[in-house]
SEDRENLUM-587039 format. One record per residue (C-alpha): x, y, z; residue in three letters. Coordinates in steps of 0.1 Angstrom, whole numbers, plus 5000, padded with zeros to 4 digits. Layout:
REM residues N
c1->X	c2->Y	c3->Z	type->ala .
...
This chain:
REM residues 305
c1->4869	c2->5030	c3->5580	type->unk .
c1->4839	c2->5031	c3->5555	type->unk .
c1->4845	c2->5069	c3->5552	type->unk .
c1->4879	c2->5066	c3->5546	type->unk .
c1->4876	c2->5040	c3->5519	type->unk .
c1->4850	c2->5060	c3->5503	type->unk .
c1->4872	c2->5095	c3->5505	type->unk .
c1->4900	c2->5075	c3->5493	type->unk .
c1->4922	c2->5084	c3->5522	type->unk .
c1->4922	c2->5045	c3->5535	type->unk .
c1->4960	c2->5030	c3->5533	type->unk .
c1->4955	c2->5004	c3->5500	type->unk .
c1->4966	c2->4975	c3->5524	type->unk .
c1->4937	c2->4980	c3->5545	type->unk .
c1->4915	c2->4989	c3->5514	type->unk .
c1->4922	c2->4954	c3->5505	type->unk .
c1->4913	c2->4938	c3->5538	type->unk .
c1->4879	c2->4958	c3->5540	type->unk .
c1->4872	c2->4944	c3->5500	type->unk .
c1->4882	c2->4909	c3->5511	type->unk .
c1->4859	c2->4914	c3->5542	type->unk .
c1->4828	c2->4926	c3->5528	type->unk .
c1->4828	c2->4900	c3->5501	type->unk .
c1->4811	c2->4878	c3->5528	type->unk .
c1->4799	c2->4902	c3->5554	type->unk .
c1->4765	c2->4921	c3->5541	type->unk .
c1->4758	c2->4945	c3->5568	type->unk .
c1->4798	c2->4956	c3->5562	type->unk .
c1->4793	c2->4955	c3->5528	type->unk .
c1->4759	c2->4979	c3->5530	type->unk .
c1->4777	c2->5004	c3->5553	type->unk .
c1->4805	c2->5010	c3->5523	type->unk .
c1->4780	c2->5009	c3->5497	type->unk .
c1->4762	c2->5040	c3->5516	type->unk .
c1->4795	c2->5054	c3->5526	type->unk .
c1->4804	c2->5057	c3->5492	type->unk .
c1->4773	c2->5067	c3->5476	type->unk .
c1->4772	c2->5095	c3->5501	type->unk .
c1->4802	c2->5106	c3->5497	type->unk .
c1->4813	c2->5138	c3->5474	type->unk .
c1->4850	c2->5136	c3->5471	type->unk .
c1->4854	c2->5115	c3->5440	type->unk .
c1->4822	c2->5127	c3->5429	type->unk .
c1->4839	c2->5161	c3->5431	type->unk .
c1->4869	c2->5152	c3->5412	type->unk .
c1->4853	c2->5135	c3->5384	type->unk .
c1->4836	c2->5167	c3->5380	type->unk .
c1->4866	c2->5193	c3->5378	type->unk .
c1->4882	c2->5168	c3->5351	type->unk .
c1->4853	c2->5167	c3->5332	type->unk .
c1->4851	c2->5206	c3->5337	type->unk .
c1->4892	c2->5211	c3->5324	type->unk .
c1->4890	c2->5186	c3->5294	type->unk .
c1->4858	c2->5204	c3->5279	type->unk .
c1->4877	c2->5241	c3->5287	type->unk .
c1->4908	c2->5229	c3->5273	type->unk .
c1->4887	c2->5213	c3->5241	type->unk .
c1->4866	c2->5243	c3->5236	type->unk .
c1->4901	c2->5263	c3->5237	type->unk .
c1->4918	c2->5238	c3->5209	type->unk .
c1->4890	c2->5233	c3->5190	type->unk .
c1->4892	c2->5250	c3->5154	type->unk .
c1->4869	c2->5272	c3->5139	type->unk .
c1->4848	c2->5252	c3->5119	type->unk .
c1->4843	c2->5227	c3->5146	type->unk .
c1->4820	c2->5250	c3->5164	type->unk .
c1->4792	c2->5249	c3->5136	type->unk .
c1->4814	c2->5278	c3->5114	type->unk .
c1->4818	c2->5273	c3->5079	type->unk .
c1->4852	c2->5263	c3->5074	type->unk .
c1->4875	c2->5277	c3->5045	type->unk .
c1->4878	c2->5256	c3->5015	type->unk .
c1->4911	c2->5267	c3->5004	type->unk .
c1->4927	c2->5258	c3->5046	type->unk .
c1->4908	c2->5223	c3->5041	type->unk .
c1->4921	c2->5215	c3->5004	type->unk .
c1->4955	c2->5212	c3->5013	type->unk .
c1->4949	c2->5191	c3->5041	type->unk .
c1->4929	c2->5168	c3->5019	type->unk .
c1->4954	c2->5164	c3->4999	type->unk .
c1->4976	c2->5154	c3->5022	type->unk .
c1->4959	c2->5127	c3->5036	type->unk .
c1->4949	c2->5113	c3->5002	type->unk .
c1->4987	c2->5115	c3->4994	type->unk .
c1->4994	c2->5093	c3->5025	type->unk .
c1->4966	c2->5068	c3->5019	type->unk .
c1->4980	c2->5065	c3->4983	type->unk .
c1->5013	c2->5046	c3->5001	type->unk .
c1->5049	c2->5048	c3->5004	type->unk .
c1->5052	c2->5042	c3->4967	type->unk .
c1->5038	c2->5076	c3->4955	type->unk .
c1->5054	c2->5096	c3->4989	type->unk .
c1->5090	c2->5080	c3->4976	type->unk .
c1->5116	c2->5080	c3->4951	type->unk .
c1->5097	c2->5059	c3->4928	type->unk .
c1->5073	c2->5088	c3->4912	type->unk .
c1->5110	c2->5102	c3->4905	type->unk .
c1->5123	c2->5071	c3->4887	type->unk .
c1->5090	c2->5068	c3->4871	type->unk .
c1->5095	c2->5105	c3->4857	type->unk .
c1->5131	c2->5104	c3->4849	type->unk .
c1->5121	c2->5070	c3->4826	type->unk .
c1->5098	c2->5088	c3->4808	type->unk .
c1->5121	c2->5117	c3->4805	type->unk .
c1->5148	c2->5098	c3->4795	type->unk .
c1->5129	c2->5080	c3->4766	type->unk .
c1->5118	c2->5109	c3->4752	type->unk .
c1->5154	c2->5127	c3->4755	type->unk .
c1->5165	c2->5100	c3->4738	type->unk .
c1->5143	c2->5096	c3->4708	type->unk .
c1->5142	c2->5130	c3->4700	type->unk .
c1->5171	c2->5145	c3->4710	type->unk .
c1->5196	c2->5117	c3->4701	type->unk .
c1->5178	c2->5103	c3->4673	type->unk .
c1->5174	c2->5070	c3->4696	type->unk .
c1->5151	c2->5048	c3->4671	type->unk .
c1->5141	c2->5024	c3->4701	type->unk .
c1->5129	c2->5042	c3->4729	type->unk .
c1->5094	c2->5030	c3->4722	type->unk .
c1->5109	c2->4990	c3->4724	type->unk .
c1->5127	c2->4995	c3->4750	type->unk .
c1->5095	c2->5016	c3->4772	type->unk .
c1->5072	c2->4988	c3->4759	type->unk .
c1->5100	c2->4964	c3->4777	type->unk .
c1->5098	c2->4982	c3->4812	type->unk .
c1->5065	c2->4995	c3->4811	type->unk .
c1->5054	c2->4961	c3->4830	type->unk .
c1->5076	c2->4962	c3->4857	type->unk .
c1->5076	c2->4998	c3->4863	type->unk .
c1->5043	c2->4992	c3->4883	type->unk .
c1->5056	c2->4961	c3->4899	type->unk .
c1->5080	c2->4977	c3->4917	type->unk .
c1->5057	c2->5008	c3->4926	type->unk .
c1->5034	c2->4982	c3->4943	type->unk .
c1->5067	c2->4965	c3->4962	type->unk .
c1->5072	c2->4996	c3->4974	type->unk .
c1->5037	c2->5002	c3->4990	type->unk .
c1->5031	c2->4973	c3->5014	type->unk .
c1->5049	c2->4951	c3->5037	type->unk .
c1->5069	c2->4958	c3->5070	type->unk .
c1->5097	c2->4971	c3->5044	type->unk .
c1->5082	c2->4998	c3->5031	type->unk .
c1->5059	c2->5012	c3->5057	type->unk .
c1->5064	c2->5020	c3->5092	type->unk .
c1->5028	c2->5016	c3->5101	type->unk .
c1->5025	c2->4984	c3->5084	type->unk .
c1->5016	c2->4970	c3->5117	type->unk .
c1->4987	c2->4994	c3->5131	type->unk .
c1->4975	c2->4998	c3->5089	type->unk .
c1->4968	c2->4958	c3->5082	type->unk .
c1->4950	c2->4951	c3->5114	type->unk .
c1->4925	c2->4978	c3->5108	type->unk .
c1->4888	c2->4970	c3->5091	type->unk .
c1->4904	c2->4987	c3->5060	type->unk .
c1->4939	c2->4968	c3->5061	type->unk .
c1->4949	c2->4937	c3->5048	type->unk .
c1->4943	c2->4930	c3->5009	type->unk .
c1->4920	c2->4960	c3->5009	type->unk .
c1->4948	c2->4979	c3->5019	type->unk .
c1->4972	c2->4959	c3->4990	type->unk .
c1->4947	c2->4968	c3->4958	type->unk .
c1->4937	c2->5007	c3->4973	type->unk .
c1->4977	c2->5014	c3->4971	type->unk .
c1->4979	c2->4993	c3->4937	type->unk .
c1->4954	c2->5010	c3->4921	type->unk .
c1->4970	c2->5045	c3->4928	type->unk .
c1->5006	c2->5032	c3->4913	type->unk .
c1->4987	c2->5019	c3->4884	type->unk .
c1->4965	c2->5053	c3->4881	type->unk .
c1->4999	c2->5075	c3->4883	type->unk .
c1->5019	c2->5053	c3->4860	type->unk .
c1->4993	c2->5037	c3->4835	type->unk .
c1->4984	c2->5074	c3->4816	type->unk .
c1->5018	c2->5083	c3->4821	type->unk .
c1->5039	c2->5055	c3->4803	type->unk .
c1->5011	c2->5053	c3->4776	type->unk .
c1->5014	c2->5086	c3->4771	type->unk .
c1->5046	c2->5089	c3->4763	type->unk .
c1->5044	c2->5053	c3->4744	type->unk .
c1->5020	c2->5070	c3->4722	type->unk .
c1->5044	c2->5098	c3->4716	type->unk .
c1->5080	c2->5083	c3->4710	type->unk .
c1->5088	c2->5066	c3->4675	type->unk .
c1->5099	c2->5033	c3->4667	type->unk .
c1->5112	c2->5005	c3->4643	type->unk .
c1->5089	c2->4993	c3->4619	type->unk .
c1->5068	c2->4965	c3->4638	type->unk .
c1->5069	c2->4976	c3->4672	type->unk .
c1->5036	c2->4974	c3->4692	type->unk .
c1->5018	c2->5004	c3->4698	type->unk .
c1->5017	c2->5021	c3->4729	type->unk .
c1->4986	c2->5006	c3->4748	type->unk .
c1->4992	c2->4972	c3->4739	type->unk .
c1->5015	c2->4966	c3->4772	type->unk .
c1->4981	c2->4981	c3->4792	type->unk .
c1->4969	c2->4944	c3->4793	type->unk .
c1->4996	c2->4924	c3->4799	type->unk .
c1->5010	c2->4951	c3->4830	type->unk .
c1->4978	c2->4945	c3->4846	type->unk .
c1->4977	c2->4908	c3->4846	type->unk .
c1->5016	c2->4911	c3->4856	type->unk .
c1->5000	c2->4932	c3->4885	type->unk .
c1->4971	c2->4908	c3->4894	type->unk .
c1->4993	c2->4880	c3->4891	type->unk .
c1->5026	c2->4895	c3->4915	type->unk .
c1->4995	c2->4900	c3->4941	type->unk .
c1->4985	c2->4864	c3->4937	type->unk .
c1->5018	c2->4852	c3->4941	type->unk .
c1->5025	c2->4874	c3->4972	type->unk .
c1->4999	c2->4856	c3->4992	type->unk .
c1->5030	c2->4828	c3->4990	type->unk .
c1->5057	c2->4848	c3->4991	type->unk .
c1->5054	c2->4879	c3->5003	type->unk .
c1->5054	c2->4915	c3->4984	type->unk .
c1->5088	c2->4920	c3->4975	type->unk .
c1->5097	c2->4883	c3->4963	type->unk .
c1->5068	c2->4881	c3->4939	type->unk .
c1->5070	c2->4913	c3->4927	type->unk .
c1->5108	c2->4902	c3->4919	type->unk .
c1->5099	c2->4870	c3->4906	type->unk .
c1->5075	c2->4883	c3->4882	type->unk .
c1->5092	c2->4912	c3->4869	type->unk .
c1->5128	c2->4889	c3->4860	type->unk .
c1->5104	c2->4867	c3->4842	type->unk .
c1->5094	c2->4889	c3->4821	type->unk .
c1->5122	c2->4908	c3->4815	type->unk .
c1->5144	c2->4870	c3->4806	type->unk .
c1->5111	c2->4862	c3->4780	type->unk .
c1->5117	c2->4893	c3->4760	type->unk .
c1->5156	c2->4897	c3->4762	type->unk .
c1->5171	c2->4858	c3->4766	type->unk .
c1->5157	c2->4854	c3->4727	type->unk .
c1->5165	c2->4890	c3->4712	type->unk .
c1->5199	c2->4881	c3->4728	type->unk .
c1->5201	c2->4844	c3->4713	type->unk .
c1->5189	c2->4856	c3->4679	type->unk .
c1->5216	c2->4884	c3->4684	type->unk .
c1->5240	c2->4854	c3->4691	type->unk .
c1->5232	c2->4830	c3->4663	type->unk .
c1->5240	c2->4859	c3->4636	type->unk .
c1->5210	c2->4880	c3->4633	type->unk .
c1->5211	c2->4920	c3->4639	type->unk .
c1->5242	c2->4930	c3->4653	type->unk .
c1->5234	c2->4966	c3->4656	type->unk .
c1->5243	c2->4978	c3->4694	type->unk .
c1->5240	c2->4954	c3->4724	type->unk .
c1->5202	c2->4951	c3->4725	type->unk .
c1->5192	c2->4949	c3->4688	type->unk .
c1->5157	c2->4969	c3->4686	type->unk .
c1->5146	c2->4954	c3->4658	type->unk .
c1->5146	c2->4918	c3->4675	type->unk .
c1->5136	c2->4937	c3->4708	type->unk .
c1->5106	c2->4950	c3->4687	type->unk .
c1->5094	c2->4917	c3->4667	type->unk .
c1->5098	c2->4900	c3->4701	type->unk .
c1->5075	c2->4925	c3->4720	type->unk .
c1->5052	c2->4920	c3->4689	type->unk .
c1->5047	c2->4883	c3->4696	type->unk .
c1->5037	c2->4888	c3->4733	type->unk .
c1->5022	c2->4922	c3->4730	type->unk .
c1->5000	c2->4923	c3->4692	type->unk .
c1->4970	c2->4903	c3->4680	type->unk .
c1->4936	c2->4894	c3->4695	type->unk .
c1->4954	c2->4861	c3->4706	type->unk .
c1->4981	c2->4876	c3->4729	type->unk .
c1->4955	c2->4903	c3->4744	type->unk .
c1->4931	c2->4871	c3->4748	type->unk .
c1->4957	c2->4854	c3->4766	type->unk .
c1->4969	c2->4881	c3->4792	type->unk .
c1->4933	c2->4889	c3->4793	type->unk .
c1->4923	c2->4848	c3->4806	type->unk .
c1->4959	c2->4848	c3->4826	type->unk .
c1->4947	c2->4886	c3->4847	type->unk .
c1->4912	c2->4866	c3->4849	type->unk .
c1->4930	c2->4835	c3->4863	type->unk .
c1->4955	c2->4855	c3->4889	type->unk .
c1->4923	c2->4879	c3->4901	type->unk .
c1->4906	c2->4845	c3->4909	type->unk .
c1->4932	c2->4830	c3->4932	type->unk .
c1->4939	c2->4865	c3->4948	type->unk .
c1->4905	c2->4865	c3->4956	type->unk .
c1->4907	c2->4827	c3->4973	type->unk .
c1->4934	c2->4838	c3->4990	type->unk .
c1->4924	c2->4872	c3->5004	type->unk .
c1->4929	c2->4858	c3->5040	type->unk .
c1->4964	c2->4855	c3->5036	type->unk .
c1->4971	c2->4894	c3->5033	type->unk .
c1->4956	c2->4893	c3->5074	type->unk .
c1->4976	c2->4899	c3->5104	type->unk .
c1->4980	c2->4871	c3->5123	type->unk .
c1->4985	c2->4874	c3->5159	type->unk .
c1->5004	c2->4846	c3->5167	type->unk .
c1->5032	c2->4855	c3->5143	type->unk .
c1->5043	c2->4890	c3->5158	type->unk .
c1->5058	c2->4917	c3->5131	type->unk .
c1->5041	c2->4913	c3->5094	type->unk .
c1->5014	c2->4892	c3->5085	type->unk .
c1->5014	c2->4856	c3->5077	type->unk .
c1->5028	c2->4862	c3->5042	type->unk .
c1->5064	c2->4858	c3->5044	type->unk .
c1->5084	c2->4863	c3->5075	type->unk .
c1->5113	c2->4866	c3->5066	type->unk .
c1->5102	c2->4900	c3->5048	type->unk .
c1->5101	c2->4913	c3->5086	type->unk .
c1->5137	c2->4915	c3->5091	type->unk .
């Protein structure tokens, strides 16, 4: 029976008995300690595996693996790739597309329809263009591998600022850019003076989404923005003053002015960023998974349905 338990060949019912029956009998336990240690079959076995699974790597495995310099153009594009997917959903989506047709659009329309506020009116979106970029890069929503992704060493609110600082290096140059380039009424801010305030509208959507979740602070932040700036231009446009079009740009662009120009609007966003990087940082723990919650992270579950 020792043989046969050693070989493997021994029914599992009476593999079980002979376990059960050497746990208190030592000279049966000594005979299937032997019989197994003399034993070749599994030995054997173990041995052709081992044997297949380094044939079949050597087969598969490419040809810089082997200690062969590998071709730098074949590597590049592969490279690319994976930096393209660590960048997030946001940059691998429709949003890059929106981004560029804004951009597009504002310069279409300052200098091919004579459009005098296109600059105004970028200024006005320029903040919220990277909130919604960073909505789109985290969360159960908006990536299928949320899951695996924010229980990893490198998940979690690491995760949350490496894809926030690619939306913010793809769309900061790019809006200012074409700020810098596009005309406007006389008054308007000049095209880095939303640089500030967008990244303290960043910091702070992140702070808030340690309460919230990803989607509803980025939403919450961007509408209050957008109802500072436009609820007075469109009071002002009520009570009598310019008249000119639905959005007057001249109200649009003294009303960016007050939020956007002088050393005491920069200081401000500059102490509120300060002030939001603080509390994201005491709250850093927030952006883990927890297990006893299943789908998403302890953020806000009800952005897991």
């Amino acid at each position: 029976m020792s043989a046969r338990y050693a070989d493997g060949s021994l029914p599992e019912p009476d593999a079980w008995s002979l376990e059960k029956h050497v746990e208190a009998c030592v000279r049966c336990a000594a005979a299937v300690s032997e019989a197994v240690c003399t034993t070749q079959g599994p030995a054997a076995v173990l041995a052709e595996v081992r044997a297949s699974v380094l044939r079949a790597i050597v087969e598969t495995e490419p040809a810089g693996a082997a200690g062969q310099p590998q071709d730098p153009s074949a590597t590049l594009p592969r490279r690319l790739t994976r930096a393209l997917w660590a960048a997030g959903p946001a940059l691998r989506g429709p949003w890059v597309i929106a981004l560029l047709l804004v951009c597009a659009a504002a310069v279409g329309l300052a200098y091919g329809a004579g459009f005098n506020g296109a600059r105004p009116v970028l200024l006005l979106l320029a903040p919220v263009l990277p909130l919604t970029g960073v909505a789109l890069s985290y969360g159960p929503h908006a990536d299928p591998l949320y899951e695996i992704s924010a229980s990893t060493p490198s998940g979690g609110l690491r995760l949350l600022l490496t894809r926030t600082a690619a939306v913010l290096g793809v769309s900061l140059p790019l809006l200012t850019t074409v700020g810098a380039v596009l005309p406007g009424p006389a008054g308007v801010p000049g095209a880095g003076a939303w640089l500030l305030p967008g990244l303290a509208h960043t910091l702070g959507a992140l702070a808030l989404s340690s309460y919230l979740g990803c989607r509803t602070a980025t939403g919450i932040v961007a509408a209050g923005w957008t109802f500072a700036v436009l609820l007075p231009v469109l009071a002002s446009r009520g009570a009598g003053g310019d008249g000119s079009g639905i959005l007057p740009m001249t109200a649009l662009a003294e009303q960016l002015a007050q939020y956007l120009s002088g050393a005491p609007a920069q200081g401000g966003w500059a102490l509120a960023g300060a002030l939001c990087a603080g509390l994201l940082a005491l709250r850093r723990h927030s952006f883990d998974i927890s297990p006893g919650t299943g789908r998403g992270s302890r953020l806000d579950p009800r952005e897991n349905l």
